[in-house]
N, C-alpha and C positions, 0 to 999 in steps of 0.2 A: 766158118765158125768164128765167136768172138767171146770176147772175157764178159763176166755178169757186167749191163748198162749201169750198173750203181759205182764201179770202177773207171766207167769211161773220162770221166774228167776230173779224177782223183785217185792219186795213189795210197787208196787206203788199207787195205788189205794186210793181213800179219804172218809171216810166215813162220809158225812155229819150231819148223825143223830144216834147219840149214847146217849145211857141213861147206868145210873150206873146197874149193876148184885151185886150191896148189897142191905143189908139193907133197907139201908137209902132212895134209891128211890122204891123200891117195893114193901115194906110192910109200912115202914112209912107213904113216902109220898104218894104212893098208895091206901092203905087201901082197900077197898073194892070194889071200883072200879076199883082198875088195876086185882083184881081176876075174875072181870069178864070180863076184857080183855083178860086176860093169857085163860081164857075159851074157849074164841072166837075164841082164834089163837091156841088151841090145844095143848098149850105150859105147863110148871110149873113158879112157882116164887121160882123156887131153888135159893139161891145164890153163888157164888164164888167168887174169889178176880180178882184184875185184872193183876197180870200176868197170869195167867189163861185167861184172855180174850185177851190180846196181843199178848199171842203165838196163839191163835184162828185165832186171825186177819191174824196175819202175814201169818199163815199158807195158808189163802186163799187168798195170795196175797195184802194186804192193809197194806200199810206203816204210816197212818196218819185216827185217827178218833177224828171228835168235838163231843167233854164232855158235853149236856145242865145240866144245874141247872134248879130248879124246884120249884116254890114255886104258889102255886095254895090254903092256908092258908085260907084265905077270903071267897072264893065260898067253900070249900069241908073241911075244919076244919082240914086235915092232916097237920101235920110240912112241912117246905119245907126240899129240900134239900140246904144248904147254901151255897151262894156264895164261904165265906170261903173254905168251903169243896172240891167244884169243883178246886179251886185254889190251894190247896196243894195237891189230887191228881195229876194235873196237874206240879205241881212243881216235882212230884215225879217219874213221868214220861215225862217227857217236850219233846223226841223226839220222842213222839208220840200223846199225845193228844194236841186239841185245845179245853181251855175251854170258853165254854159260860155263862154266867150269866144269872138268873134269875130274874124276880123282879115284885112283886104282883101289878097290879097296880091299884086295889081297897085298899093300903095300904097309909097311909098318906105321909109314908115317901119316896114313889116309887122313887122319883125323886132324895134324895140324894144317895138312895141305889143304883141307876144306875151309878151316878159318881163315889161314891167307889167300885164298879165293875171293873171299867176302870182303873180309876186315881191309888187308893192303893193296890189294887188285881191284874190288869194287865190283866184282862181277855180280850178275844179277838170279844167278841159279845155277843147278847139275844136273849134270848128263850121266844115265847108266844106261850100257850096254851088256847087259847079263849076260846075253850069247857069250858074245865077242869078250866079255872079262873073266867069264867062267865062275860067277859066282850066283847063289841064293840068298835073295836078298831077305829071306824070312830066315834066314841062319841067323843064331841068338850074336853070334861072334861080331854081327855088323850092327849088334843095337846101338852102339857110341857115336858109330857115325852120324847114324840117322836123327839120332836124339841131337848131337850137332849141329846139323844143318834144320832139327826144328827149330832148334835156341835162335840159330843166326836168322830167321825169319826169313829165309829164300824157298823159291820152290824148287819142285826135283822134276825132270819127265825119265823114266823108266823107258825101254826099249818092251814093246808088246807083240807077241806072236813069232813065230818062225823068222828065219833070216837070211836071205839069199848069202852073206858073207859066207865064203868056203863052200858056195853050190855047188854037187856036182865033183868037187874036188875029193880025193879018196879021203873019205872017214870024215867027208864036211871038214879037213880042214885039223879033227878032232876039236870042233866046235858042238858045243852037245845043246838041242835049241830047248830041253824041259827048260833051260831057264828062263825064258821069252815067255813061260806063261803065267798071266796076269794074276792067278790067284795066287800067287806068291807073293804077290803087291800086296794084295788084300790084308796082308798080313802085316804088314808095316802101316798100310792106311788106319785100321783098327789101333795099333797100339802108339801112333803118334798124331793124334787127331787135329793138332795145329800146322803139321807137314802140309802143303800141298800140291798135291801128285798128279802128274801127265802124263797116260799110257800113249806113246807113240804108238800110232799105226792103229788101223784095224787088227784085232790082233789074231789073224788067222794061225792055225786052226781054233781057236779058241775066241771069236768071237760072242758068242754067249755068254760065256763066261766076262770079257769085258765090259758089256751092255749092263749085265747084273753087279757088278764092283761100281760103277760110272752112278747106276741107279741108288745102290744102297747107302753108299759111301759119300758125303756131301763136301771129303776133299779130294775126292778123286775128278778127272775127267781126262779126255782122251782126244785124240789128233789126228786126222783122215792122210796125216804123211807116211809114200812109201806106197801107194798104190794108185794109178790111175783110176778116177771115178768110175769109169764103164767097168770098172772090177771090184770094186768095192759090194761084199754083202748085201742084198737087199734089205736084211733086215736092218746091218746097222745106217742102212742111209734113210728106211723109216724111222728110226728111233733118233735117229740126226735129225732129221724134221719134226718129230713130235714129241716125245717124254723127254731128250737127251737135247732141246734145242740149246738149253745155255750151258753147254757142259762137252760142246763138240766144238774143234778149231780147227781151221785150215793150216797144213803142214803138206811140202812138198816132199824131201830128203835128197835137195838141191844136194849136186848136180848131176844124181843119181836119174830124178825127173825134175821139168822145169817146169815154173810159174806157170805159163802161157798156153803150153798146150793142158795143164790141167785145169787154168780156169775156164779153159773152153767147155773143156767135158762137162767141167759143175756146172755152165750156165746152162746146158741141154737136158738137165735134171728136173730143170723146172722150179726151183723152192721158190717160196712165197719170198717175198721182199727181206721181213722182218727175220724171216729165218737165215739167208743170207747175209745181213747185218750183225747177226748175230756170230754166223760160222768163220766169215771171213776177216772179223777185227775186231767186234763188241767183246767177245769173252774171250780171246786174247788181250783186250787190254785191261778188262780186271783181274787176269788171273796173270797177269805179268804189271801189272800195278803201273800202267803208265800213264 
């Protein structure tokens, strides 16, 4: 097997959905429930640094990966990862990562933590993990934030579909996954039309439903991280190739799965050239402004 030939003598490729391989996001902020993700996916919670993961990247072709921060403090008692942190990695690698922000937003102070994301830190977007924060984000309580970070002109990706975190563990964890489904989004796309929104993942079980939010909604679009290709929906890997070609991006959910062996699977899919150019870095880098 090998990565798509349009990778082979450039690291071009964007990786939408990257989480840190320390510390700080796998056992910290993880805890227990990312052990019984790591379960699910067959994987370890070994860690390493990151150039140890950049040479990874680059090796299978990917020139650029966004860094999310994590702070989920409120529902699950672990530390986040702090904004700070995403930011000085980010500073220390600068032609490589984009970092995203996090920001609790059952936390009092969500709203200024999100302009000092942007404004003093300089990050480039946020990360919500509904499961894992325990909230709805069509709840009227979170219209401040949102309307926030429309003002601040960043975009947001949302966490879509079910969530291995807390698999299997008694009561998931008391991780409740209605939040993971995308028409909740739809709800925030609609009433802040200048936002724009990235449902991570295919978003099973509710794939349909994210095809139809993706299609109607002209700031929504979504991110094939979080699942190997050979298991991704057929139909959203139709509508990835034809209605949803500029509105679909490659995302791993590094170092959950890695670059290499999923650009293998994507190259064995078969898409036309153009559609590839498109999934793996074209509409990554208008929808992240680079």
């Amino acid at each position: 097997m090998a990565i798509p030939d349009l990778l082979a003598d450039e690291p071009r490729a964007i990786d939408t959905h990257a989480h840190q391989p320390t510390e700080e996001f796998l056992h910290d902020a993880g805890g227990q429930m990312m052990q019984d993700a790591a379960d699910r996916f067959g994987t370890d919670l070994e860690t390493h640094g990151y150039d140890e993961m950049i040479a990874e990247y680059r090796d299978a072709g990917v020139g650029r990966a966004v860094l999310l921060g994590w702070d989920a403090e409120t529902n699950t008692g672990n530390p986040p990862v702090p904004n700070d942190y995403v930011a000085e990695v980010r500073d220390e690698h600068d032609d490589f990562f984009v970092g995203f922000a996090s920001v609790d937003p059952l936390k009092d102070d969500c709203v200024a933590e999100a302009r000092r994301a942007v404004e003093d830190l300089d990050l480039s977007g946020f990360k919500f993990q509904q499961i894992a924060q325990g909230f709805d984000p069509s709840d009227p309580e979170h219209e401040e934030l949102f309307a926030t970070i429309e003002d601040l002109g960043v975009p947001v990706v949302f966490h879509g579909g079910n969530s291995t975190l807390g698999a299997c563990g008694p009561g998931g964890r008391g991780l409740k996954i209605k939040y993971g489904n995308p028409m909740l989004i739809d709800d925030v796309a609609a009433e802040h039309p200048d936002l724009q929104i990235l449902i991570a993942h295919p978003a099973f079980p509710w794939e349909k439903e994210q095809l139809a939010i993706c299609q109607q909604k002209g700031n929504v679009y979504m991110d094939l991280s979080g699942w190997m290709p050979n298991y991704i929906d057929d139909q959203v890997l139709h509508y990835a190739k034809t209605l949803l070609s500029d509105k679909v991006m490659f995302g791993t959910d590094y170092p959950m799965l890695e670059p290499k062996p999923w650009l293998e699977q994507f190259a064995d899919l078969d898409f036309p050239e153009e559609v590839q150019r498109k999934l793996l870095w074209e509409n990554a880098e208008r929808f992240l402004d680079l």
